[in-house]
RODO-2510 file (C-alpha; in nm, 4 decimals, decimal comma):
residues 190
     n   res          X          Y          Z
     1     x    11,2889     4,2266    13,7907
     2     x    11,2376     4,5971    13,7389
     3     x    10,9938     4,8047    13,8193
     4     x    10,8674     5,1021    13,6855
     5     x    10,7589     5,4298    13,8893
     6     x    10,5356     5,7230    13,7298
     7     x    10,3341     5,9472    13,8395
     8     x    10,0381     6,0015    13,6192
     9     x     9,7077     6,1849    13,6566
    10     x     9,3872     6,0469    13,5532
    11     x     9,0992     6,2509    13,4593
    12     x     8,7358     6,1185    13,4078
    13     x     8,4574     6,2247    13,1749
    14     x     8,3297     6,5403    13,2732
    15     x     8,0457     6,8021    13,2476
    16     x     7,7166     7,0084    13,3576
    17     x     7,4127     6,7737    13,4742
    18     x     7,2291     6,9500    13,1778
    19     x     7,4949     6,8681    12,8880
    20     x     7,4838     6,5238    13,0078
    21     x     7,1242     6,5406    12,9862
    22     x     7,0951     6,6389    12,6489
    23     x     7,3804     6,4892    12,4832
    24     x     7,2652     6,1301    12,6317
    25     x     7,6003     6,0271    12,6369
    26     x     7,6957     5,6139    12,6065
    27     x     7,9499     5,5641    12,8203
    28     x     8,2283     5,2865    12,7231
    29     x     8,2091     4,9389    13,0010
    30     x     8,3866     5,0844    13,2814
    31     x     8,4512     5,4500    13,2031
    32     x     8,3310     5,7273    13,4456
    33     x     8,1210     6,0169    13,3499
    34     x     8,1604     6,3258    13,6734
    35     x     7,8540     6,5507    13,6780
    36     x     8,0512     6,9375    13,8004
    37     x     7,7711     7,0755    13,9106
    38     x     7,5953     6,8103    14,1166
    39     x     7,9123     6,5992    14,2487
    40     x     7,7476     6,2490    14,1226
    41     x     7,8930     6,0010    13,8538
    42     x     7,7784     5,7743    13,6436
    43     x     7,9875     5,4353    13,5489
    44     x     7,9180     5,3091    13,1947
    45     x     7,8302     5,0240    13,0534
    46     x     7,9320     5,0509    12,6806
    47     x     7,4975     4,9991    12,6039
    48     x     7,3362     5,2695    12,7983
    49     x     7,2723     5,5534    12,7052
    50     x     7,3361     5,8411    12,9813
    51     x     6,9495     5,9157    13,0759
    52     x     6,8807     5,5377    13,0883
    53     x     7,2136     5,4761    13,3184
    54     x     7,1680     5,4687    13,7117
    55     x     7,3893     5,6851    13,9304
    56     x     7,6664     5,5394    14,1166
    57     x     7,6649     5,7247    14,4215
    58     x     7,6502     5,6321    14,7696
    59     x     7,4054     5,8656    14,8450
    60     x     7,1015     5,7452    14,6310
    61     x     6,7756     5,9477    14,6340
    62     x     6,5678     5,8553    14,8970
    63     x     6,9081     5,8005    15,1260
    64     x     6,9097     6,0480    15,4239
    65     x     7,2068     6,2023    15,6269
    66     x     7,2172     6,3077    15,9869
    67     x     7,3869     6,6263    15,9910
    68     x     7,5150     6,7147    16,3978
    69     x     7,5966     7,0216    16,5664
    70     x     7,9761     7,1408    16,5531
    71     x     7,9693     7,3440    16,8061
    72     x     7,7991     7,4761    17,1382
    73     x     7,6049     7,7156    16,9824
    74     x     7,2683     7,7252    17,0065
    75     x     7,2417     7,9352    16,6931
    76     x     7,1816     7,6976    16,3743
    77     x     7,3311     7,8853    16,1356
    78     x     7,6695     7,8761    16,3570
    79     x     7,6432     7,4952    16,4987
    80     x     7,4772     7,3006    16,1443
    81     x     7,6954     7,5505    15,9226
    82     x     7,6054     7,5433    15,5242
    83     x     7,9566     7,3377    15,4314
    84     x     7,8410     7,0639    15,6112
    85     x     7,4844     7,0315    15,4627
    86     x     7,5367     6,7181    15,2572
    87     x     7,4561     6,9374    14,9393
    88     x     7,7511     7,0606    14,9936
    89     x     7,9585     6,7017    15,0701
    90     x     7,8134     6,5004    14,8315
    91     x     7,5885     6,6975    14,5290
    92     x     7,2471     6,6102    14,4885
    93     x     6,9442     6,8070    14,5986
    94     x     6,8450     6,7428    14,9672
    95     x     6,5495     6,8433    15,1953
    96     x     6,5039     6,9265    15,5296
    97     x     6,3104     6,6708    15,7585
    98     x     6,0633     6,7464    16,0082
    99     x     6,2242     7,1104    16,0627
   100     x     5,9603     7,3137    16,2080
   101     x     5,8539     6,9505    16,4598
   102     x     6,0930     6,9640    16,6978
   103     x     6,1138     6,5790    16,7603
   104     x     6,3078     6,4092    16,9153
   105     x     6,4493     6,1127    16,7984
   106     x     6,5295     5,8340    17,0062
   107     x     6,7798     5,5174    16,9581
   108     x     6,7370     5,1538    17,0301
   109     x     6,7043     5,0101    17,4468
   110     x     6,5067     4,9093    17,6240
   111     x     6,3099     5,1888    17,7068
   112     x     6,2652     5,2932    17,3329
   113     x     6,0253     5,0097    17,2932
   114     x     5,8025     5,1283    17,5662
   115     x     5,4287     5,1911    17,4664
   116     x     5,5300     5,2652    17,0960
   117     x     5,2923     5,2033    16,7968
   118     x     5,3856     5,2567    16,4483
   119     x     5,7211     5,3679    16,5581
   120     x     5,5820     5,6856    16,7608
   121     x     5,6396     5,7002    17,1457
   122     x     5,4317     5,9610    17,2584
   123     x     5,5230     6,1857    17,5226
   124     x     5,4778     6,1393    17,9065
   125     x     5,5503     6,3153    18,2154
   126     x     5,7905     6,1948    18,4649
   127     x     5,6151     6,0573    18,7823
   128     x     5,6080     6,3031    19,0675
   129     x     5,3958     6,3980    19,3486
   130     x     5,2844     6,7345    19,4400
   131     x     5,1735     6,8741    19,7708
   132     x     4,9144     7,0999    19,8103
   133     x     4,7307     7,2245    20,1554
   134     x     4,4124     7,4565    20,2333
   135     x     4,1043     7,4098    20,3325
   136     x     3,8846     7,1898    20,0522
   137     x     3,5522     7,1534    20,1227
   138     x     3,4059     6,8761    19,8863
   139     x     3,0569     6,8545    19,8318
   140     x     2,7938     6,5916    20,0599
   141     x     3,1145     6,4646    20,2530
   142     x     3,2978     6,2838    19,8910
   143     x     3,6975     6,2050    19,9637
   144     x     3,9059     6,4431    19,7314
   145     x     4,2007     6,1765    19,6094
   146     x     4,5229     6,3071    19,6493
   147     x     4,4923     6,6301    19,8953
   148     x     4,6103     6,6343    20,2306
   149     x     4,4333     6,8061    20,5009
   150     x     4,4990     7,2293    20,5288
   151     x     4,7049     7,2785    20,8899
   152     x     4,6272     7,6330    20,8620
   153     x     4,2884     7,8832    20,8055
   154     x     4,5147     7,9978    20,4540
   155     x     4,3622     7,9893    20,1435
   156     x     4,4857     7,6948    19,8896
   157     x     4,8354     7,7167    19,8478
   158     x     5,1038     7,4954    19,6463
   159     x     5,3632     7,3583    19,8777
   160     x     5,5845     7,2184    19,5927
   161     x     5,6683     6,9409    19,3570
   162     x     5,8629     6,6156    19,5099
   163     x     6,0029     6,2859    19,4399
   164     x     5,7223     6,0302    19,4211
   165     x     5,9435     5,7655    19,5994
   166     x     6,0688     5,5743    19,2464
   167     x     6,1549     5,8234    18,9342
   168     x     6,4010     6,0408    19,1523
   169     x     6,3836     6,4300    19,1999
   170     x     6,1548     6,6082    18,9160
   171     x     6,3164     6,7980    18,6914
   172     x     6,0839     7,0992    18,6040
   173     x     6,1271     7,3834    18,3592
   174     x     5,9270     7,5465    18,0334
   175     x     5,7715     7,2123    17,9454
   176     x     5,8621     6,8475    17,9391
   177     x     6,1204     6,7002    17,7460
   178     x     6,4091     6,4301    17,7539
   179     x     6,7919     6,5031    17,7151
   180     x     6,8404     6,5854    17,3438
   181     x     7,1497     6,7278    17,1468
   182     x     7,0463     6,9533    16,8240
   183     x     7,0675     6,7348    16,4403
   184     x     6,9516     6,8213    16,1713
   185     x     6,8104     6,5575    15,9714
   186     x     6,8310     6,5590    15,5830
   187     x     6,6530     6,3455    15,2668
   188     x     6,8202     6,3233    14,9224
   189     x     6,5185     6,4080    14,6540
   190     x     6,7927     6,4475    14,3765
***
């Protein structure tokens, strides 16, 4: 038995997302038809006309890409770089999600669960315990929860924040927030 070797290039239908458009192609059963300016493709039926024919890409409208820093940067425009936007992987037009938020988005455990309605955990503070001393009066003799009695004649002073015994040592900064890495989180509208 022989066999035959050749090398041979194939080339599919081709054009502009607006001469498609307006020439409403039908493309035979089978036969591909590449949009150049938007990356998607059509695959015919031999019945459809081009406007009437669903796209065959694997990035559907409505489909949404994660897009993660690629590198330490905390600069966007250097760590979610423009050639990795999925506009520029796979055509299409795509938005920006929550951009100006600032979530953060969280994965499945058991934690995630926690207190969540409608699929929004709302932030909390990690439990701590602070100390504070001075001399508190409180008005016809009531208990004021939580304050110690002042050692000293000093005025009301913060002694510091510490470990309330079960969350471990408070972490304490700007404001409150869990360990995150930067995304960028996309939504194909076309």
């Amino acid at each position: 038995m022989s066999s035959l070797i050749s090398n041979a290039t194939i080339k599919v239908r081709r054009d502009t997302a607006s001469n498609w458009t307006s020439n409403d192609t039908t493309l035979n059963q089978g036969e591909w038809g590449y949009v150049t300016d938007t990356k998607d493709y059509k695959i015919g039926d031999g019945s459809t006309a081009w406007n009437s024919l669903p796209f065959s890409n694997p990035h559907p409208i409505g489909s949404q890409y994660i897009q993660y820093a690629v590198s330490a940067s905390n600069d966007a425009a250097v760590s979610l770089p423009t050639s990795e936007a999925p506009t520029a992987l796979f055509g299409g037009t795509w938005e920006k999600l929550w951009e100006t938020e600032s979530v953060f988005f969280r994965t499945e455990g058991t934690l995630a669960d926690t207190d969540r309605t409608a699929g929004l955990q709302e932030d909390q503070f990690q439990g701590f315990v602070v100390d504070i001393a001075g001399n508190i009066e409180a008005a016809s003799g009531a208990a004021i929860r939580g304050l110690r009695p002042a050692t000293s004649t000093d005025d009301v002073q913060s002694i510091g924040i510490s470990t309330d015994g079960v969350n471990g040592t408070p972490r304490t900064g700007a404001y409150t927030h869990p360990k995150n890495r930067l995304m960028r989180i996309w939504r194909r509208t076309a």
